[in-house]
C-alpha positions as CSV (number, residue, x, y, z in Angstrom):
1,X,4.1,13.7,9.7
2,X,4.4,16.4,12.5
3,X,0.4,15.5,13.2
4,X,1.0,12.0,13.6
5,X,4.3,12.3,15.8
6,X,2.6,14.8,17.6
7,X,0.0,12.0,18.7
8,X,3.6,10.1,20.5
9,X,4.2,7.3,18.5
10,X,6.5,5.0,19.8
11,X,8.7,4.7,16.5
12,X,7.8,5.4,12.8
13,X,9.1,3.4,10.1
14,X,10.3,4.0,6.6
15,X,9.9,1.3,3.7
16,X,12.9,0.7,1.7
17,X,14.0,1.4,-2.0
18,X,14.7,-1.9,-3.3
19,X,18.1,-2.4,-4.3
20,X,19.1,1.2,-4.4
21,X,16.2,2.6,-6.4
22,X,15.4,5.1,-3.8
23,X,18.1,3.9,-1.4
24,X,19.3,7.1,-0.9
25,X,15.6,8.9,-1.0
26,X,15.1,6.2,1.9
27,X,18.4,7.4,3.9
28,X,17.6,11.0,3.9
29,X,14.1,10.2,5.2
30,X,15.0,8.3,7.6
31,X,17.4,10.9,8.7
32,X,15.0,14.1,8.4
33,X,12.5,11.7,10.5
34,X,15.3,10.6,13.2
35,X,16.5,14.4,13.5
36,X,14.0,16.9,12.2
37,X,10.3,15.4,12.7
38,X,12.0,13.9,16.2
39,X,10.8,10.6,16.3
40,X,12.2,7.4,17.6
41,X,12.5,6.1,13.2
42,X,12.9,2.5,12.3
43,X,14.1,1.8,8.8
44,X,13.6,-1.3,6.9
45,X,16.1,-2.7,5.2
46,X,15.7,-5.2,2.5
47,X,17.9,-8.2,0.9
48,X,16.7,-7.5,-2.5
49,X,19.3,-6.6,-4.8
50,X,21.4,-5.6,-2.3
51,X,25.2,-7.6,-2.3
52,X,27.0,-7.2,0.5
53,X,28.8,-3.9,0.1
54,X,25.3,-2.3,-0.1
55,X,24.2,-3.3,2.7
56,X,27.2,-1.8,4.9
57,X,27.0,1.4,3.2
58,X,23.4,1.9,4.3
59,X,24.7,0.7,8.0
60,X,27.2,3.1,8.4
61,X,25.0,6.0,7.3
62,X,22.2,4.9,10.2
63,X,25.1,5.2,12.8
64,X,26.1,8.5,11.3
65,X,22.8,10.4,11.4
66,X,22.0,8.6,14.3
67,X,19.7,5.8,13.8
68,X,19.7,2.8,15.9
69,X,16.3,0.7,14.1
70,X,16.3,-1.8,11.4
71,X,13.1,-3.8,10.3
72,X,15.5,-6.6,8.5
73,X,13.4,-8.6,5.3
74,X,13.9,-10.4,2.5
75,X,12.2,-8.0,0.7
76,X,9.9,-8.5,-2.7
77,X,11.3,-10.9,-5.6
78,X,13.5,-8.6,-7.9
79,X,11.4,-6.2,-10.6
80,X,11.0,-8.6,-13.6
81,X,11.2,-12.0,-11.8
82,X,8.4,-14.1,-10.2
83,X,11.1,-15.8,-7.1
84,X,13.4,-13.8,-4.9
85,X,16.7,-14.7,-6.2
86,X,19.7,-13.3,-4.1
87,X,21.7,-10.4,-5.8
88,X,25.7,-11.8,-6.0
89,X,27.1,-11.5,-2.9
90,X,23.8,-10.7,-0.8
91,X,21.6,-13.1,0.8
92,X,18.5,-14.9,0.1
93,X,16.8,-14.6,3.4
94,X,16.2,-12.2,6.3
95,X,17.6,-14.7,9.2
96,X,21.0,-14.0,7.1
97,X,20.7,-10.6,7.4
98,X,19.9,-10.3,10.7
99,X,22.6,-11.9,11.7
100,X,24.8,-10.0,8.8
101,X,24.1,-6.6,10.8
102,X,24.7,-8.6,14.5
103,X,28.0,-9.2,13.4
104,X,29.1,-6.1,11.7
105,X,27.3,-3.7,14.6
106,X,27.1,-5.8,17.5
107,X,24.1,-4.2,19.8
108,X,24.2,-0.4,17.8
109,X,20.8,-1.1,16.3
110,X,17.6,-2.3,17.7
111,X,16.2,-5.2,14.9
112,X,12.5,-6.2,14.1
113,X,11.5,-8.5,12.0
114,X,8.5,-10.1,10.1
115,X,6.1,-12.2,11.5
116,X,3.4,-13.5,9.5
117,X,0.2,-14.9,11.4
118,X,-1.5,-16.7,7.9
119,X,2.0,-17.4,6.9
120,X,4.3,-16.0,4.5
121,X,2.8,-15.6,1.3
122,X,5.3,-17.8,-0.8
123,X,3.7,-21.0,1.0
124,X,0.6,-20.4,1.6
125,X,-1.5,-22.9,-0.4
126,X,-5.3,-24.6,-0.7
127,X,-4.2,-28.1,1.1
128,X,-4.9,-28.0,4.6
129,X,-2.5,-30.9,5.5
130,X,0.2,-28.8,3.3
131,X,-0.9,-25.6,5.3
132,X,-0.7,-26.7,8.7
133,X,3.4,-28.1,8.1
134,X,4.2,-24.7,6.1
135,X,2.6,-22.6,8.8
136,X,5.1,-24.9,11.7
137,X,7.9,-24.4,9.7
138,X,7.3,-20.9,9.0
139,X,6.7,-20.2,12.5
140,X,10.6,-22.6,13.9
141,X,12.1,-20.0,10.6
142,X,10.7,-17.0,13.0
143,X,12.3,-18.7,16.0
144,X,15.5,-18.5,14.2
145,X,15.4,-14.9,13.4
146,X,14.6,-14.1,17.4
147,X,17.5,-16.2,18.5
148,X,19.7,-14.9,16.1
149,X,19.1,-11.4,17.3
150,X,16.0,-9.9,16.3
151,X,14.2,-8.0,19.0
152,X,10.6,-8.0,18.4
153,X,8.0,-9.0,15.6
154,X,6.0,-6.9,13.3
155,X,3.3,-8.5,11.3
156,X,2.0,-9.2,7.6
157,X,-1.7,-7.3,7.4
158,X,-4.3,-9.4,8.7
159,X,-8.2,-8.8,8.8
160,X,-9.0,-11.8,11.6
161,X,-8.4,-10.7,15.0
162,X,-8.7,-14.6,15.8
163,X,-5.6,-15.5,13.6
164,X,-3.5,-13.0,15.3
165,X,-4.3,-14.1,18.8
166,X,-3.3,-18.3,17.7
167,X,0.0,-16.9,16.1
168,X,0.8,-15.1,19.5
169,X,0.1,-18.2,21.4
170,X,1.8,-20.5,19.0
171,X,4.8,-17.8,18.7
172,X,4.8,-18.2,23.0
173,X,4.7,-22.2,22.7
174,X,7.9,-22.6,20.9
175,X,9.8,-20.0,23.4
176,X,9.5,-17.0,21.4
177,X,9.0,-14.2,23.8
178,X,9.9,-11.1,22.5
179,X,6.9,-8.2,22.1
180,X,4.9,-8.7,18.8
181,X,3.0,-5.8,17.4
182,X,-0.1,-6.6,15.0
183,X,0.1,-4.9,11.7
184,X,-3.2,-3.1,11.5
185,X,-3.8,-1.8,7.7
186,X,-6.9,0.9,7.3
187,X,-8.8,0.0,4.7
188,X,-8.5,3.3,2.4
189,X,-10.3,2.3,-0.6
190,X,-11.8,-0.4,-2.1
191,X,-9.3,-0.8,-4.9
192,X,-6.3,-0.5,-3.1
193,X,-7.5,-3.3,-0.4
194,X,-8.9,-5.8,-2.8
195,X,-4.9,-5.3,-4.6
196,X,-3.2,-5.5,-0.9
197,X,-5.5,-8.7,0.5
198,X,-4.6,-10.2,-3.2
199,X,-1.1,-9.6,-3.1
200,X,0.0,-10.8,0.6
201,X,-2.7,-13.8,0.2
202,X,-4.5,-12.6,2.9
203,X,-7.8,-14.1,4.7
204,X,-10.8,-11.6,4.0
205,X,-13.8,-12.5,6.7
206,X,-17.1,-13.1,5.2
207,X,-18.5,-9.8,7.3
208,X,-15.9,-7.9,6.1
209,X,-16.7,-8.4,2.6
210,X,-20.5,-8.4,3.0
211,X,-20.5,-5.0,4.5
212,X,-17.7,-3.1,1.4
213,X,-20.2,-4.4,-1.2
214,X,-22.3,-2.4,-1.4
215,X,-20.1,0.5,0.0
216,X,-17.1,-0.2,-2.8
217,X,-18.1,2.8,-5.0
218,X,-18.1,5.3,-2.4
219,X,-14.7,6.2,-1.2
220,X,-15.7,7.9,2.1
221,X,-18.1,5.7,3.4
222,X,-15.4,2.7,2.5
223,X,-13.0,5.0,4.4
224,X,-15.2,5.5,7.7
225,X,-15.5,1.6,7.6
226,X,-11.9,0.9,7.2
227,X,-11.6,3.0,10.5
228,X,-14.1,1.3,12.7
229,X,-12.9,-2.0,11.7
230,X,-9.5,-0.9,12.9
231,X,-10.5,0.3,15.8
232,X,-12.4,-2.4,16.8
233,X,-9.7,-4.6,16.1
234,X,-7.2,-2.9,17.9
235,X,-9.6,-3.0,21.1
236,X,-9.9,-6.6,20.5
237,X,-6.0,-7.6,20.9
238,X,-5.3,-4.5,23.2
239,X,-7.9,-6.1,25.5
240,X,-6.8,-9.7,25.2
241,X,-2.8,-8.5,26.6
242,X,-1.4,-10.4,23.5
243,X,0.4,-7.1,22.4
244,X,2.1,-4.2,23.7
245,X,0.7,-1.6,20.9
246,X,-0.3,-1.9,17.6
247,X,1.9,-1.3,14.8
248,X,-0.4,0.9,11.9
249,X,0.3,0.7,8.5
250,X,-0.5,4.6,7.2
251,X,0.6,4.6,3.5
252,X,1.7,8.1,4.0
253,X,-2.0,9.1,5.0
254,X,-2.7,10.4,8.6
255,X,-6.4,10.8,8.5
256,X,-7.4,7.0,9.1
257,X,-5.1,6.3,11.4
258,X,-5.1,9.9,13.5
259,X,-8.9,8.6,13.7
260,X,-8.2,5.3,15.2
261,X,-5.7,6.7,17.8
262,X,-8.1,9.2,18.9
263,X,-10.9,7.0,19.3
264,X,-8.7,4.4,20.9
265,X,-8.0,7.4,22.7
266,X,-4.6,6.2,22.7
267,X,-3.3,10.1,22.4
268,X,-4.5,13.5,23.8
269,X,-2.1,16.0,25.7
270,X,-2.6,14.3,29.6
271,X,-1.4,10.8,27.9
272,X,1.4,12.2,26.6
273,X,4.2,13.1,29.2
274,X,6.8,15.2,27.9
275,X,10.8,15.1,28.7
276,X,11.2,18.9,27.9
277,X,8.5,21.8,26.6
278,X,9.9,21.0,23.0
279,X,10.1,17.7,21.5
280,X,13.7,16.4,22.2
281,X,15.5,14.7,18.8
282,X,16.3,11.7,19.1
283,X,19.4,11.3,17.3
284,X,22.4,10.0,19.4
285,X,24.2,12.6,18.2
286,X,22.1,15.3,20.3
287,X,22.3,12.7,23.4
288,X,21.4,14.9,26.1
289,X,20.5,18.5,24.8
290,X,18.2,20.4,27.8
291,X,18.0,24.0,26.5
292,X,17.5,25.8,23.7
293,X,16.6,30.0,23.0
294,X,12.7,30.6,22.4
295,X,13.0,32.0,19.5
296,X,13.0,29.0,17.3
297,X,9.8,27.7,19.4
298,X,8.0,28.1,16.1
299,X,10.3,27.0,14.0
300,X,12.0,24.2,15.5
301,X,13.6,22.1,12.5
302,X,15.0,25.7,10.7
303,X,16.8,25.4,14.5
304,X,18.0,21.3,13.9
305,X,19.1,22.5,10.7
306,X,21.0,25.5,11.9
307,X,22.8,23.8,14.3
308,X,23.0,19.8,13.3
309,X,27.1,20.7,13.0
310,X,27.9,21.7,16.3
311,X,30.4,19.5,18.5
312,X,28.4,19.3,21.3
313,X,25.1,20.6,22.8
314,X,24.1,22.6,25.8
315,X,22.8,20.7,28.6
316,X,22.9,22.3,31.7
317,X,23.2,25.6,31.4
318,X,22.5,28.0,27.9
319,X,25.9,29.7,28.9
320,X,28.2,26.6,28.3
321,X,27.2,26.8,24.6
322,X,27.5,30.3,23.8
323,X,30.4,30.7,21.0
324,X,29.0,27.6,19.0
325,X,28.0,29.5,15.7
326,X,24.9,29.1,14.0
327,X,24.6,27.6,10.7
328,X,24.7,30.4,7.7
329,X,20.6,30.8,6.6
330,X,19.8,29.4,3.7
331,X,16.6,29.1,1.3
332,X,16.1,25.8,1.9
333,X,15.7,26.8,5.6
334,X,12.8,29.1,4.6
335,X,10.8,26.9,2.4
336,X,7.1,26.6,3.9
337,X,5.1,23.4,3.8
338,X,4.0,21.8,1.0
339,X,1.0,23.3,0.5
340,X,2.0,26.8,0.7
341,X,5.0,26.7,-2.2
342,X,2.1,26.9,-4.2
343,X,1.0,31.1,-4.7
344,X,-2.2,30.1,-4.7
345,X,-2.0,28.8,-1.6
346,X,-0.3,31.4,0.0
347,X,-2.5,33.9,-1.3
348,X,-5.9,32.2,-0.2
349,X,-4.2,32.3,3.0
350,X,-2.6,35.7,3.9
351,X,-5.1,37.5,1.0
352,X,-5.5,38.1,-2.9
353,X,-3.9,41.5,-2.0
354,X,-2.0,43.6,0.9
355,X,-3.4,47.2,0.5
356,X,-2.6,48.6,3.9
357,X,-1.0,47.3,6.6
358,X,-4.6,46.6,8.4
359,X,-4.4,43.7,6.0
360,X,-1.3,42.2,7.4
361,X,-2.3,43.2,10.7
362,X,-5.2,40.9,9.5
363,X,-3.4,38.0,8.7
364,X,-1.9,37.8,12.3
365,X,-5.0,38.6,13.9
366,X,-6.9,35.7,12.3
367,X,-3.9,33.3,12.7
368,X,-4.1,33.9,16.7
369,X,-8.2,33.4,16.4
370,X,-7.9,30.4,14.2
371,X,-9.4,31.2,11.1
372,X,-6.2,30.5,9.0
373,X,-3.7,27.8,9.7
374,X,-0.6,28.9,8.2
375,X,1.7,32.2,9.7
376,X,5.3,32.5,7.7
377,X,7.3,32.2,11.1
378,X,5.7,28.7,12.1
379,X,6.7,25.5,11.0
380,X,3.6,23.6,11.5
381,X,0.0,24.3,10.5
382,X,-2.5,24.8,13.5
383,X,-2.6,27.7,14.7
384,X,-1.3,28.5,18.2
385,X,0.8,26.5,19.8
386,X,-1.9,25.0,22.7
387,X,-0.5,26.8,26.0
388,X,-0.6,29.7,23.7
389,X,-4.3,29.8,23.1
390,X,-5.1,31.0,26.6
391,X,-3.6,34.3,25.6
392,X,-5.5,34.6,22.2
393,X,-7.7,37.6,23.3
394,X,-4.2,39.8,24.3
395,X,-2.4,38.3,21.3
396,X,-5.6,39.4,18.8
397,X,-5.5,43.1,20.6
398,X,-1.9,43.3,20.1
399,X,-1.9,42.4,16.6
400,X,-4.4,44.6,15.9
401,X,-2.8,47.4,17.6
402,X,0.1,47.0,15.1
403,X,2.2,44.5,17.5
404,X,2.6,41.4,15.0
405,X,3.2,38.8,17.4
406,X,5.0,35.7,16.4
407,X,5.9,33.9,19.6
408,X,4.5,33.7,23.1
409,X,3.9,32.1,25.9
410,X,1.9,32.5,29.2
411,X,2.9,32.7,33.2
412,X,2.8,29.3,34.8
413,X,4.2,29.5,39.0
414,X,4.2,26.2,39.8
415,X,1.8,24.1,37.9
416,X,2.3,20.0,38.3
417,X,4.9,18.7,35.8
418,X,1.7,16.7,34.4
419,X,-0.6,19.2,33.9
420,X,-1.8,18.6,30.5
421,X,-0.8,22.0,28.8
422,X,2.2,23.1,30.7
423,X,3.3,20.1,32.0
424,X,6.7,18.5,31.2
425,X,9.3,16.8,32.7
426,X,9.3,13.6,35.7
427,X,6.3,13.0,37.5
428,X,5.5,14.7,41.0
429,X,7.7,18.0,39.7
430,X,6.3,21.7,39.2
431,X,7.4,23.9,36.5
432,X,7.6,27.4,36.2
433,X,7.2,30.5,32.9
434,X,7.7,33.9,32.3
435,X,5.5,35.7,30.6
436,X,7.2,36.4,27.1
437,X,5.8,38.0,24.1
438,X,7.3,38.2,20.4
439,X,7.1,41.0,18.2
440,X,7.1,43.3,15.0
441,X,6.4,46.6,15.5
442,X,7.6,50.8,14.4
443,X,10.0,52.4,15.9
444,X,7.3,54.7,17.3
445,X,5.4,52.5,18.8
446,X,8.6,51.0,19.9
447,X,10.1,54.5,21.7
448,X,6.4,54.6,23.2
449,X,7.0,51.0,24.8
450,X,10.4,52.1,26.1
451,X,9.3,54.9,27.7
452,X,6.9,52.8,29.5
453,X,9.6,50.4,30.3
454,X,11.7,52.6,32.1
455,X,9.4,52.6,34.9
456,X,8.8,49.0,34.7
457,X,11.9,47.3,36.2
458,X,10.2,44.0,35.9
459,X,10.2,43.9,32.3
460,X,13.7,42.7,30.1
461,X,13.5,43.8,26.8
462,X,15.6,43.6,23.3
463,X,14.7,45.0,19.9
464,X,16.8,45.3,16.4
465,X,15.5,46.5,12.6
466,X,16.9,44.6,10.0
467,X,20.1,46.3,9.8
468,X,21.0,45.0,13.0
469,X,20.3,48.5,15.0
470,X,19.4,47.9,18.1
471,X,17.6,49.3,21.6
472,X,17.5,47.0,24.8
473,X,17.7,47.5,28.7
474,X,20.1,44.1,29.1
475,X,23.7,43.2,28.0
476,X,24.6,41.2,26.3
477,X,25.8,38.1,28.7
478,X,22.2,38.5,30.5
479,X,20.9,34.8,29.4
480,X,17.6,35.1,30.9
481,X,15.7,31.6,32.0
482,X,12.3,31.6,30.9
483,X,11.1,28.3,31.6
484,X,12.5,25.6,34.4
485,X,11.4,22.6,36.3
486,X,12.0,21.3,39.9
487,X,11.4,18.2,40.2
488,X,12.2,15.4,43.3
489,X,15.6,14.4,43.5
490,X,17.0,16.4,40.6
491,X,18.6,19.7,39.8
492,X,16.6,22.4,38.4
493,X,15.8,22.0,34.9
494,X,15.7,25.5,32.5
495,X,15.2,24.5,28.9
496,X,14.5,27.7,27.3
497,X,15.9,30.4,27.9
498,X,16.2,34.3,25.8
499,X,19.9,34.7,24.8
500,X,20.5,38.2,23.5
501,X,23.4,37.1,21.5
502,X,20.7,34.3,19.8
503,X,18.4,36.9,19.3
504,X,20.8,38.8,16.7
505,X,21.5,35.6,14.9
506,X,17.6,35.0,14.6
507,X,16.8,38.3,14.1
508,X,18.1,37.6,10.1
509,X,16.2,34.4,9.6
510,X,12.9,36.6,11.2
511,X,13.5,39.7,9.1
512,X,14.1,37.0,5.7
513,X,11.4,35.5,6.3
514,X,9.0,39.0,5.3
515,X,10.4,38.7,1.8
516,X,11.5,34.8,1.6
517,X,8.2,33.7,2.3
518,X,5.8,36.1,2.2
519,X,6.6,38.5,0.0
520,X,7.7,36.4,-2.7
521,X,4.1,35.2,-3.5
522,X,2.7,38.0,-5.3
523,X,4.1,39.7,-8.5
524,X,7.2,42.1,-8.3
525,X,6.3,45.3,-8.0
526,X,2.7,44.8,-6.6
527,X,1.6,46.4,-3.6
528,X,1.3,44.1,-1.8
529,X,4.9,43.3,-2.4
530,X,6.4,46.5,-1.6
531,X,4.1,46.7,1.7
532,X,5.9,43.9,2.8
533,X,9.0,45.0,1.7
534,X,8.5,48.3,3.9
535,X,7.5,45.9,6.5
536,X,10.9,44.2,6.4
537,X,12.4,47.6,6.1
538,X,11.3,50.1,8.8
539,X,9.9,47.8,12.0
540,X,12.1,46.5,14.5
541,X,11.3,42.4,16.0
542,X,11.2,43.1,19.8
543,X,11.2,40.4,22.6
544,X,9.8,41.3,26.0
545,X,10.2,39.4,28.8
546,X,8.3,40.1,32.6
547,X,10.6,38.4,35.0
548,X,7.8,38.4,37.7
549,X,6.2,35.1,37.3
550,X,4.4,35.0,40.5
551,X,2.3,38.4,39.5
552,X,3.3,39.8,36.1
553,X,0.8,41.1,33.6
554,X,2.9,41.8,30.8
555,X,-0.1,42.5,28.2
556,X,-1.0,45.9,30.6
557,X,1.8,47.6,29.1
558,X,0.3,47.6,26.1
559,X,-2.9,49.2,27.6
């Protein structure tokens, strides 16, 4: 998900556990999406086996975690039964829904609905006569949802860019105005779209099946397919002005539809205009957050998680929010990506074996150039972060120098707000970095960079070992700005700054993560173990900031 919401969708939706089945599965989701993953998250919500009571449990838990979407359907007939029937005390249709949550929530959430441009499936039939009436009534039935408070129109799957185009016309005819996005589905496999097209009654063009034919048995070549159809659909109604966007239905795979965003080249960093250098939640409840410390740059849901309880959140200045505690560290907090809970994983990544600390200095080293995806103190797979990657030659000689870098970032003195790796913020503003470079290190090579320091009044530095010893040339109120923004008309901006007193609290969730993560996937007692372990034990995380942003060259002092 973070690869696809790092493309800037405009919302995400979550499909709905009928009838409570994965209900609250669904919620938490939805949540995790809305507050952790950061994106705008719509969640559909379904009349099937769902009375009454049901229903405004799942709406007061949207307003609590901060969800203000609904897609509102019928939903699917009831497991076991051929017709929807309505459970007691629910309703049979999604107009009664939508106007269910209008009354209960007034304008809280934003509400799409269905729209179906062959009709819905329960009346689509072989008369044409019968056909044309179903598809007018079905058509005044969507006019009722819009006027009874449904916002916009997402539609059923279609594979004719022709029928899509008529229902928006027709929709426009009878006064419905409201944006409608076309439900593009990839075709992923053979299989699965000859059971999709079957089950929603959908219209399969002649070309469309004269080209899978004699594709069907080979799943990548039915893949690449599915994507240039897409894509060339998507062209088709993004050129004709009939929609907004495009609405694409990913089944929980990003590769077909990352492929149709890029070549509809409907992503990329200079499209994308950020509010702030890290992706802003948003969750009502964080309304208005501006800064944050740097060192969760990396880890940016362990910091959501660590501070989702906190009253209110800082933003103007990092000061105003200094005595809000942190959240207490848990496992759950450490647990890597899928991929890597598996040892094997791990292991193919950061090596069979750890003999010597060359081999971790390894691991670091070939994180910064690339050739592994995966470092224990960043969320996301990658690599670099992308402003990063213009320091990659320092960051490799640090590393393997014995300075095990974890967080960075460059000197920017001005650079337009929509420069397309620095940029952030409103149009025609400039924004400013300090250098800043994160580290492990021994306490000799540590004493050897403070003596350094000492004639280097540029450069603010902090350092700590695990048992919270610690060697700096600031106190403890110096909240140091490392990255603002001026823009027209505005007060400066400063959304990151390096907070001593955030340093200590991250300091334990750095040091854990050496054993936590890392450590923790090879066998007790093993070297490779107990190198780690020493790791964890002796070195000291330092962060180093040069305060001259105009001239700085940070990396020299490592010359």
């Amino acid at each position: 998900m973070d690869k696809m919401v790092a493309a800037g969708p405009l919302f995400c939706d979550i499909t709905w556990g009928a009838g409570g089945s994965t209900a609250d599965l669904t919620l938490d989701i939805t949540k995790q999406m809305q507050n952790m993953i950061c994106v705008e998250t719509m969640m559909h919500l379904t009349c099937t086996n769902m009375p009454k009571e049901k229903l405004e449990h799942a709406l007061q838990a949207l307003q609590e975690c901060g969800v203000q979407n609904i897609l509102a359907l019928r939903g699917d007939p009831p497991k076991g039964q051929e017709t929807f029937v309505a459970a007691e005390g629910g309703f049979s249709c999604a107009l009664d829904l939508i106007k269910f949550i209008r009354d209960k929530c007034g304008d809280v959430f934003g509400i799409g609905c269905a729209g179906y441009p062959e009709a819905h499936p329960d009346v689509i039939c072989e008369d044409p006569e019968q056909m044309a009436k179903n598809y007018h009534s079905d058509l005044m039935y969507l006019k009722e949802k819009i006027d009874a408070g449904a916002d916009f129109i997402v539609t059923q799957l279609f594979y004719e860019v022709e029928l899509f185009l008529k229902f928006v016309k027709d929709c426009r005819e009878i006064g419905i105005n409201c944006p409608i996005l076309p439900g593009i589905m990839p075709i992923q496999s053979y299989g699965g779209f000859q059971r999709m097209t079957g089950f929603c009654k959908t219209k399969v063009p002649q070309f469309i099946k004269d080209a899978l034919e004699p594709i069907k048995d080979n799943d990548e070549a039915v893949k690449a397919y599915g994507i240039q159809l897409a894509v060339d659909m998507c062209r088709r109604i993004l050129d004709s002005g009939a929609s907004p966007g495009v609405h694409l239905y990913s089944l929980n795979m990003d590769r077909s539809v990352m492929a149709i965003v890029e070549q509809l080249h409907l992503t990329g960093e200079s499209k994308i205009q950020r509010p702030l250098p890290w992706r802003p939640p948003t969750s009502t409840k964080r309304n208005g957050e501006m800064v944050r410390p740097i060192f969760w740059a990396n880890r940016p849901k362990s910091y959501l998680q660590r501070t989702e309880n906190w009253d209110s959140y800082p933003n103007g200045r990092w000061k105003e929010s200094s005595n809000a505690a942190f959240g207490t560290l848990s496992e759950s907090k450490l647990i890597r990506p899928k991929a890597l809970r598996v040892k094997e994983s791990k292991m193919q990544q950061w090596g069979e074996e750890l003999s010597s600390i060359d081999d971790v200095q390894a691991v670091f080293s070939k994180f910064c150039k690339g050739e592994i995806s995966y470092l224990p103190w960043v969320e996301s797979e990658g690599g670099l972060q992308s402003e990063s990657k213009i320091l990659i030659d320092q960051l490799v000689t640090l590393n393997t120098s014995g300075f095990l870098t974890i967080n960075s970032q460059p000197r920017v003195n001005g650079a337009p707000s929509s420069d397309p790796k620095f940029g952030w913020g409103q149009p025609n503003g400039y924004v400013y970095q300090k250098q800043y470079v994160e580290f492990f290190c021994t306490k000799e090579k540590l004493l050897t960079l403070k003596k350094k320091m000492a004639n280097l009044p540029n450069l603010s530095y902090q350092a700590v070992n695990a048992k919270g010893e610690v060697l700096s040339n600031i106190s403890e109120a110096d909240v140091n700005a490392v990255t603002w923004g001026v823009f027209p008309a505005s007060e400066i901006i400063q959304p990151t700054v390096v907070d001593p007193k955030s340093f200590l609290v991250w300091k334990d969730e750095a040091f854990s993560i050496w054993l936590s993560v890392w450590a923790s996937a090879y066998e007790e007692g093993s070297r490779s173990r107990q190198l780690l372990q020493e790791i964890h034990d002796t070195y000291y995380l330092v962060n180093i900031v040069d305060n001259d942003f105009v001239q700085g060259d940070l990396f020299s002092l490592f010359a």
